[in-house]
N, C-alpha and C positions, 0 to 999 in steps of 0.2 A: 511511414507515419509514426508519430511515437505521441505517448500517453502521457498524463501526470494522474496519479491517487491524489487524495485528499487527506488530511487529518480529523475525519470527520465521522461519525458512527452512522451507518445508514442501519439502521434497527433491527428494521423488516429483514437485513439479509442477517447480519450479524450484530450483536445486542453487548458485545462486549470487548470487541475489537473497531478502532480505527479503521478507514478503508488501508489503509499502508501498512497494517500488521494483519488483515485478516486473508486468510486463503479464500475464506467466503467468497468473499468482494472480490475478490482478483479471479476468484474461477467465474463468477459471472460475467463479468469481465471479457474476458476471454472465450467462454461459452455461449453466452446468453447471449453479449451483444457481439461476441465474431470479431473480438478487436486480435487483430495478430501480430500489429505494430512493436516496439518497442516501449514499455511500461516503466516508468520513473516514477522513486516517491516524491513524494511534495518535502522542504526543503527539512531533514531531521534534525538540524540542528536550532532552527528556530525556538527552542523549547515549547512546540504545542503539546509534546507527546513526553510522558516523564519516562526518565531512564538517562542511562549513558549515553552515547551516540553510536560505542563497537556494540553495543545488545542492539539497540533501534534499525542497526545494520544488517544485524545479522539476521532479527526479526523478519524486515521486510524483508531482503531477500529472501528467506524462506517461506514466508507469505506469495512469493509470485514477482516481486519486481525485478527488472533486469538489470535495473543501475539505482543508486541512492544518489541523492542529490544530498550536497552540504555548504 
């Protein structure tokens, strides 16, 4: 199976991170709903998300994702 995040803030979990920069959202994720698949962000280069693209990278990976999408 594999996943995509979002570039989107889901509030309730995390109020200041994007779903693809937050560990929040990726440990629910992974926790809560039992996804064990492979996790991708949604596309970082799109400019949804401000930054660089090596910060946005390094971001979400350390957030939880397995691969960055570009």
């Amino acid at each position: 199976p594999l996943g995509m995040t979002a570039h989107i803030l889901y509030t309730v979990l995390d109020k200041d991170r994007p779903a693809t920069l937050s560990p929040i959202v990726i440990r629910f994720i992974r926790d809560t709903l039992k996804f064990d698949g492979l996790l991708m962000s949604d596309d970082l280069s799109m400019k949804a998300l401000k930054g660089d693209f090596a910060k946005l990278t390094k971001d979400s990976l350390a957030a939880g994702c397995d691969i960055v999408l570009h």
